[in-house]
C-alpha positions as CSV (number, residue, x, y, z in Angstrom):
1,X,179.6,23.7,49.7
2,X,180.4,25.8,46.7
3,X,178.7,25.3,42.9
4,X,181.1,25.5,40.4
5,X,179.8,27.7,38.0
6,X,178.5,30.4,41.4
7,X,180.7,33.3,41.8
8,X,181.6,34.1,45.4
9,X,183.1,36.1,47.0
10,X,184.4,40.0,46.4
11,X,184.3,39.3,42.9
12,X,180.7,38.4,42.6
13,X,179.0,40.6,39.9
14,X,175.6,42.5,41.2
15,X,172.3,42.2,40.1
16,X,172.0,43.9,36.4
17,X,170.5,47.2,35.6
18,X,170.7,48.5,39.0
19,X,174.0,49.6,39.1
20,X,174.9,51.6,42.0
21,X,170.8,52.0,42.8
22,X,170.2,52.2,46.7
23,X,168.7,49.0,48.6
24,X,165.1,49.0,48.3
25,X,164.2,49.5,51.6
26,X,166.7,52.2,52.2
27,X,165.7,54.1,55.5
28,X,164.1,58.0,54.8
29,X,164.7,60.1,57.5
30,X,161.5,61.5,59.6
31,X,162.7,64.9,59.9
32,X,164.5,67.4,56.9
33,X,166.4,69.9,58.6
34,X,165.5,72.2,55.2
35,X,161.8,71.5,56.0
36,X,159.5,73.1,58.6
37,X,157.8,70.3,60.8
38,X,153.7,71.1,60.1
39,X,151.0,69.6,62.0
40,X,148.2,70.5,60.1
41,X,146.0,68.2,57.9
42,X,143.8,69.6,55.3
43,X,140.2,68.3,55.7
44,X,138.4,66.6,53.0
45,X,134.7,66.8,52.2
46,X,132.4,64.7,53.7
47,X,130.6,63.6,50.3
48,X,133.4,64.8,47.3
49,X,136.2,63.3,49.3
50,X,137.9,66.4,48.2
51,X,140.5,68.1,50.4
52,X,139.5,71.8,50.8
53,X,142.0,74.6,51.2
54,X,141.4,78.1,53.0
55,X,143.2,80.2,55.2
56,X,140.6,79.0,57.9
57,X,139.9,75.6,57.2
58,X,141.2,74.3,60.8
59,X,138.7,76.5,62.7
60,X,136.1,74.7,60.6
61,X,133.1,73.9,62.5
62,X,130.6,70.6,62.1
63,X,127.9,73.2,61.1
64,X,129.7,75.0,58.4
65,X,131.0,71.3,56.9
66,X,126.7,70.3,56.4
67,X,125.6,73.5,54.5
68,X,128.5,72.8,52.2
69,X,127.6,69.3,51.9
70,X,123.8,70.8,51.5
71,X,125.1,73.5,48.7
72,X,126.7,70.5,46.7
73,X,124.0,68.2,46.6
74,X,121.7,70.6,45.2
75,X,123.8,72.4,43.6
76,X,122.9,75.8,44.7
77,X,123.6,78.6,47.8
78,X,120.8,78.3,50.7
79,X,119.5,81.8,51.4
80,X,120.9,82.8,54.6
81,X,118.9,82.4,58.4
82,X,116.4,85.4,58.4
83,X,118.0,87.3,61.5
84,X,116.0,87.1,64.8
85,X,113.3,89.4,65.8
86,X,114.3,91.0,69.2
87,X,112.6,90.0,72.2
88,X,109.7,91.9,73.1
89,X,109.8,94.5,75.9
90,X,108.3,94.3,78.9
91,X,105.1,95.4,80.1
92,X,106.5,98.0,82.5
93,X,108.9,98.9,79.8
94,X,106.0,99.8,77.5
95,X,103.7,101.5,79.8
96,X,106.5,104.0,80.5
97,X,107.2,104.6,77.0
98,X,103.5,105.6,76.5
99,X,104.3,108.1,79.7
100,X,105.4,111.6,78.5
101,X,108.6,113.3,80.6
102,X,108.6,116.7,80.9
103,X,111.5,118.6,83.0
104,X,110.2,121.1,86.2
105,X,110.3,123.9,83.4
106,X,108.1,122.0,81.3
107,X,105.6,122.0,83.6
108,X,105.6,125.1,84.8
109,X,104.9,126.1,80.9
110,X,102.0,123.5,80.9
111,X,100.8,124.9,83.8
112,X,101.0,128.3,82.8
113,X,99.4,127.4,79.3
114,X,96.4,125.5,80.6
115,X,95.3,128.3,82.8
116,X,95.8,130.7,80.3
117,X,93.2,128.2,78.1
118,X,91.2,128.1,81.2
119,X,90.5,131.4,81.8
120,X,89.9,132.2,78.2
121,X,87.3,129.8,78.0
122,X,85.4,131.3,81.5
123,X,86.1,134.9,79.7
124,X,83.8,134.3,77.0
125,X,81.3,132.2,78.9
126,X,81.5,135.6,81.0
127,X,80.5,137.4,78.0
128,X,78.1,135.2,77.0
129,X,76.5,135.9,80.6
130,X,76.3,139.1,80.5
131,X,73.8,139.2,77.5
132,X,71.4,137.6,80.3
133,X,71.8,139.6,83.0
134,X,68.3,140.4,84.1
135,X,67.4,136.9,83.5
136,X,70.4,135.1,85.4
137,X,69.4,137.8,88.0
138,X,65.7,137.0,88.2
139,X,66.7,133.1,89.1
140,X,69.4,134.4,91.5
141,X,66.4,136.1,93.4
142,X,63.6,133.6,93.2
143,X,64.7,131.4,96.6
144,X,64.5,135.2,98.4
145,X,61.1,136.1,97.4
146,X,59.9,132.5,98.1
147,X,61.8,132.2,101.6
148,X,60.0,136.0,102.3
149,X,56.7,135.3,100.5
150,X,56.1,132.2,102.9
151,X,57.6,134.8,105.7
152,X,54.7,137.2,105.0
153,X,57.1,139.9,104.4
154,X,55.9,142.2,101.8
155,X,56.7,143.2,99.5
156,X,59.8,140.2,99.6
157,X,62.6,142.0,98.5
158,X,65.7,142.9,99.3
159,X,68.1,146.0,100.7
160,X,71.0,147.5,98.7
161,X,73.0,148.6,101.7
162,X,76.3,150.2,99.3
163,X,75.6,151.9,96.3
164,X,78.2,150.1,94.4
165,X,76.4,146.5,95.7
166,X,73.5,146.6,92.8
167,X,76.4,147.0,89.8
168,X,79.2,144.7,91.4
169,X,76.5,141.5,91.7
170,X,74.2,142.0,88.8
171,X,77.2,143.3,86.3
172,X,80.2,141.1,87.8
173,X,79.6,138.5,90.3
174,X,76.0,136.9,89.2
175,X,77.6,136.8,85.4
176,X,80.9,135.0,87.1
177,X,78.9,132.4,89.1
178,X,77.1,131.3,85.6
179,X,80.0,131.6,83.8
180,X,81.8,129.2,85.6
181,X,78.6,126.4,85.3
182,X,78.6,126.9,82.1
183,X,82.3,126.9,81.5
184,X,82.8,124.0,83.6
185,X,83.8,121.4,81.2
186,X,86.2,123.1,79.3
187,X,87.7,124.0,82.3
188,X,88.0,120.5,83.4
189,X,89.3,119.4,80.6
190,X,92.3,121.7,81.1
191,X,92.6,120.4,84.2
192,X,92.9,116.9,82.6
193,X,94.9,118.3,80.3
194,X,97.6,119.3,82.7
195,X,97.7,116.0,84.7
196,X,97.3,113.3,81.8
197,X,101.5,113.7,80.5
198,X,101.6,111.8,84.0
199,X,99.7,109.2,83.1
200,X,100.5,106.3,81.4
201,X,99.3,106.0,77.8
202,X,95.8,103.8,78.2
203,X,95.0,106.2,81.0
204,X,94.7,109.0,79.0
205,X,91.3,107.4,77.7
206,X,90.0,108.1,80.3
207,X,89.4,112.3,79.2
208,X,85.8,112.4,77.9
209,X,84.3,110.1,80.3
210,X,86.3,112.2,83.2
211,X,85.1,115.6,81.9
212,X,81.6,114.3,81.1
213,X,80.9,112.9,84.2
214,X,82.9,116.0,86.0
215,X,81.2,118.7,84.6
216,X,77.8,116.7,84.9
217,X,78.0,116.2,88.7
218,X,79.0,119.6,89.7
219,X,76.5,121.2,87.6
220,X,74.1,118.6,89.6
221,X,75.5,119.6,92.5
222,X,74.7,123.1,91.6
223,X,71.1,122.4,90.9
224,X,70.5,120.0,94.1
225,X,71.7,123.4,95.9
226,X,69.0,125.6,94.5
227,X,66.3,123.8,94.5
228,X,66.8,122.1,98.1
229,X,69.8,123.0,100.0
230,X,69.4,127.1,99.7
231,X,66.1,127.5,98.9
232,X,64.6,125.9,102.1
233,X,67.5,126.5,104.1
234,X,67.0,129.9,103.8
235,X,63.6,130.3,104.4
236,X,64.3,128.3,108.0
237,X,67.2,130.8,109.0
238,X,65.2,133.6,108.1
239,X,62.1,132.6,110.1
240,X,64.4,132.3,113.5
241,X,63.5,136.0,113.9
242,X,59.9,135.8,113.9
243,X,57.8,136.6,116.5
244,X,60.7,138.2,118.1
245,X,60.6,141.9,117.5
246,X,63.2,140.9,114.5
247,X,62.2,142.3,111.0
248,X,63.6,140.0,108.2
249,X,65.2,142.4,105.5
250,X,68.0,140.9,104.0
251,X,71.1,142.9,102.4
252,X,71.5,142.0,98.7
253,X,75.4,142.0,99.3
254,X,74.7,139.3,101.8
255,X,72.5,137.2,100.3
256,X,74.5,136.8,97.0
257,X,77.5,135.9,99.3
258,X,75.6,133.1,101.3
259,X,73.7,132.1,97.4
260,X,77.2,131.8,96.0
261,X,79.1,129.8,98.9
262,X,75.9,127.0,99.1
263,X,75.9,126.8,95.5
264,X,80.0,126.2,94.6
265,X,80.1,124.1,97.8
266,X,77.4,121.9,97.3
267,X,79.0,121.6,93.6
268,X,82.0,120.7,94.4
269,X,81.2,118.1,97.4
270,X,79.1,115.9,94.4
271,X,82.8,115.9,92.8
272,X,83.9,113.0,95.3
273,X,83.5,110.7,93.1
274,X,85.8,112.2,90.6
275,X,88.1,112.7,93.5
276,X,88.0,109.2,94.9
277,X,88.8,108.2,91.1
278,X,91.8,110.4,90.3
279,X,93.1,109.9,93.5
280,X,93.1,105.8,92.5
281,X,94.3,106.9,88.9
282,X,97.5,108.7,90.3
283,X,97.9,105.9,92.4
284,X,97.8,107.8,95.8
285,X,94.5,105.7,97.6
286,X,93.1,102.0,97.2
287,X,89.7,101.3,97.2
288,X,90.7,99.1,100.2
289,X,91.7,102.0,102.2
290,X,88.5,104.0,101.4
291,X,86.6,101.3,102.6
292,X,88.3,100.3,105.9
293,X,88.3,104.1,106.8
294,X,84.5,105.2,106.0
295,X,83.1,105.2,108.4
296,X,85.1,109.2,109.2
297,X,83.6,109.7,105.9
298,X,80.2,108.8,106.9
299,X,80.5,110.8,110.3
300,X,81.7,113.7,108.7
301,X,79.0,113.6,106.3
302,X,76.5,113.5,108.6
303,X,77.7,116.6,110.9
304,X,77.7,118.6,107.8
305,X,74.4,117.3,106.9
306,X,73.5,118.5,110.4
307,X,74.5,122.2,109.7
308,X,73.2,122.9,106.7
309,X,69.5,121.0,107.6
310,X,67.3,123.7,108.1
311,X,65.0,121.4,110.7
312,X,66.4,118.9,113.3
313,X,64.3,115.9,112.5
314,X,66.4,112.8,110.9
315,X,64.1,112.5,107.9
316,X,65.3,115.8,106.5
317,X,68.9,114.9,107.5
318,X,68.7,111.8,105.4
319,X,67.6,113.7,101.9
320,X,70.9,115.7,103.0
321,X,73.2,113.5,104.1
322,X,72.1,110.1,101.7
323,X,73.0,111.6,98.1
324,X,76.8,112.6,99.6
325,X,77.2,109.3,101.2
326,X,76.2,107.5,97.4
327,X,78.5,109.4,96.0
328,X,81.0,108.5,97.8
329,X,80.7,104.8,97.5
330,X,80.0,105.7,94.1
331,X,83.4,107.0,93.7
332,X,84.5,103.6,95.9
333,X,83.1,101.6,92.8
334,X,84.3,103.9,90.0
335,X,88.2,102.9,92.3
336,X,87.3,99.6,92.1
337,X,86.4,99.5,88.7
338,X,89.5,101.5,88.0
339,X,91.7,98.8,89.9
340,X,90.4,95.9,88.0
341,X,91.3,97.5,84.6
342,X,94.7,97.6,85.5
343,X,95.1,94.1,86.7
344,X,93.0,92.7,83.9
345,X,89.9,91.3,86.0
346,X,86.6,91.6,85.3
347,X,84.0,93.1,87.8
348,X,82.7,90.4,90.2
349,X,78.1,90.9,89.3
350,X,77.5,87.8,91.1
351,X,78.7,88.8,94.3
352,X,77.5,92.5,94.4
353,X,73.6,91.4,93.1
354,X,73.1,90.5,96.6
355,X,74.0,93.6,97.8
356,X,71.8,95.5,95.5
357,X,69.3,93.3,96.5
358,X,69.1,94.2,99.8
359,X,69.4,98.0,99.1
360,X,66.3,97.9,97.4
361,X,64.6,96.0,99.5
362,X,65.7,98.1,102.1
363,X,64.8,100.8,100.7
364,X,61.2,99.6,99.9
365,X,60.7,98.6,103.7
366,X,61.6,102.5,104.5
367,X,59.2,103.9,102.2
368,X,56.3,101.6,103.8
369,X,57.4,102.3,107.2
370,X,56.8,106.0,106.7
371,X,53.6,105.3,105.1
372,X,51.8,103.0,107.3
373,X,53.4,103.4,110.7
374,X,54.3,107.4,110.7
375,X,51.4,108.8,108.4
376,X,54.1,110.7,105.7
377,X,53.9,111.2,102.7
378,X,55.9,112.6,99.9
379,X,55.6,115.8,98.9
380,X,57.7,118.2,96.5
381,X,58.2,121.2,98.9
382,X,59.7,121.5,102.5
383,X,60.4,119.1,104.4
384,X,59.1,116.8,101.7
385,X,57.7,114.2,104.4
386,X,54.3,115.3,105.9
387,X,51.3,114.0,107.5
């Protein structure tokens, strides 16, 4: 059914002012064939909404979006991170940074210069020595004219056998012996001067007390072989011959040879403890070890207390043979001591008051054993214990 006044048809006029416009809802193609196909989006700001351009805004990371977000809400830059310390070395690392290297040349020159220092040092304690020749010589003589005086030789002195003997001892050798006493600690310093680029950097405060305690036990040792070791010894070896036909005259050659070997020997056997403890410094001997293994120490101790006792009772092989076996468990403890240091322990008092305990009372039921049951006494001459 068709209105009258409705155009149909071809004829029909179209809609005014859009003449030859497209339809509406004309299709757009997807792709241009002029345009390149992109896949990227440009991100927009979390709080602005703005997009935000850069050459590297797709490798954008969550971080990097909040300190932008942190810059525009208050308006200015954050400082940047401070950067991160580094981690701090390791123990091991430090102790060997504190050690010095030296190459084999190196220590041959060390070597080289500390004996030089050495024997400078012993040179002019030489020539301090020899200033004090007739007095260094008198003290040298006393334990002969003692040992020959209780003899009943007179007059107690000795026999110059070589003409050259008098001048060689008195002008060379007796000024050498003192020399070296009295040079002793700067000679041990150089020692520990030589051997402390080895250690490890809180080791190496460990030089006064080593040379102090060094030098003061040899020069101990010196003195406890004067006044006991040679001085009655001597006077026991020389009396063998009496009564026999034997006359006692002794060769001053002789007797200086026999005064110097009791004297350095004795010195250096009270540096065991200073032994013991370098040996533990250096790392070479536990104060385990010492202890599981002294009783050879002990034995040996007591055969060379044995020798060098002028009498055969035990009494007088105990004043000879007790002082080197403290010092070595002196040198044990000073190990010990040494070993707890290192490993950051503190030395166990409780457990070794006991001990000390017992010494003394052991010590006090000796004393009173001798005094009530064996008559002795202490005296300050040979053999010290009498009736």
């Amino acid at each position: 059914m068709a209105f009258p006044d409705e155009p149909t048809g071809a004829g029909a006029p179209q809609s005014a002012g859009t003449p030859d416009e497209p339809p509406l809802h004309s299709e757009i193609p997807d792709h241009h064939p002029d345009i390149p196909e992109t896949h990227h989006t440009e991100p927009a700001h979390d709080v602005t909404g703005e997009v935000v351009t850069g050459p590297h805004t797709s490798g954008w990371s969550g971080e990097t979006a909040t300190q932008l977000t942190a810059e525009v809400s208050t308006g200015s830059r954050r400082p940047p991170d401070p950067p991160r310390p580094p981690d701090p070395p390791a123990p091991e690392d430090d102790e060997e940074e504190g050690m010095a290297r030296m190459s084999f040349m190196e220590h041959l020159e060390e070597l080289r210069s500390r004996l030089l220092w050495a024997i400078g040092g012993a040179g002019l304690a030489f020539m301090l020595c020899l200033i004090f020749t007739d007095e260094l010589w008198a003290i040298v003589m006393r334990p002969a004219k003692l040992a020959l005086t209780n003899l009943g030789v007179n007059p107690p002195e000795l026999v110059q056998i070589s003409p050259t003997d008098v001048f060689q001892i008195m002008w060379m050798k007796v000024p050498i012996l003192f020399g070296c006493f009295l040079a002793s600690p700067w000679i041990l310093y150089q020692v520990w001067a030589f051997i402390s680029p080895g250690l490890y950097k809180h080791e190496r405060r460990y030089a006064a007390p080593f040379v102090i305690s060094s030098a003061g036990l040899f020069i101990l040792g010196g003195l406890f072989a004067y006044f006991i070791a040679f001085r009655f010894g001597l006077e026991f070896l020389l009396g063998l011959g009496l009564g026999k036909g034997i006359r006692s005259g002794v060769s001053v050659n002789e007797y200086y040879d026999l005064f110097v070997d009791i004297m350095l020997g004795v010195g250096i056997v009270f540096e065991i403890p200073i032994l013991l403890f370098l040996l533990t410094l250096v790392r070479v001997v536990k104060p385990q070890f010492l202890v599981r293994h002294s009783r050879y120490v002990i034995l040996a101790i007591v055969l060379l207390a044995a020798v060098i006792t002028p009498t055969g009772d035990v009494f007088n092989l105990a004043i000879f043979a007790t002082p080197m076996i403290v010092l070595f468990y002196v040198g044990i403890l000073a190990s010990y001591m040494l070993i707890l240091k290192r490993e950051k322990r503190t030395f166990p008092w409780k457990r070794l008051l006991p001990f000390i305990l017992l010494a003394i009372v052991v010590l006090g039921a000796v004393l009173y054993a001798l005094g009530r049951y064996y008559q002795l006494r202490f005296v300050d001459h040979w053999p010290f214990f009498v009736k």
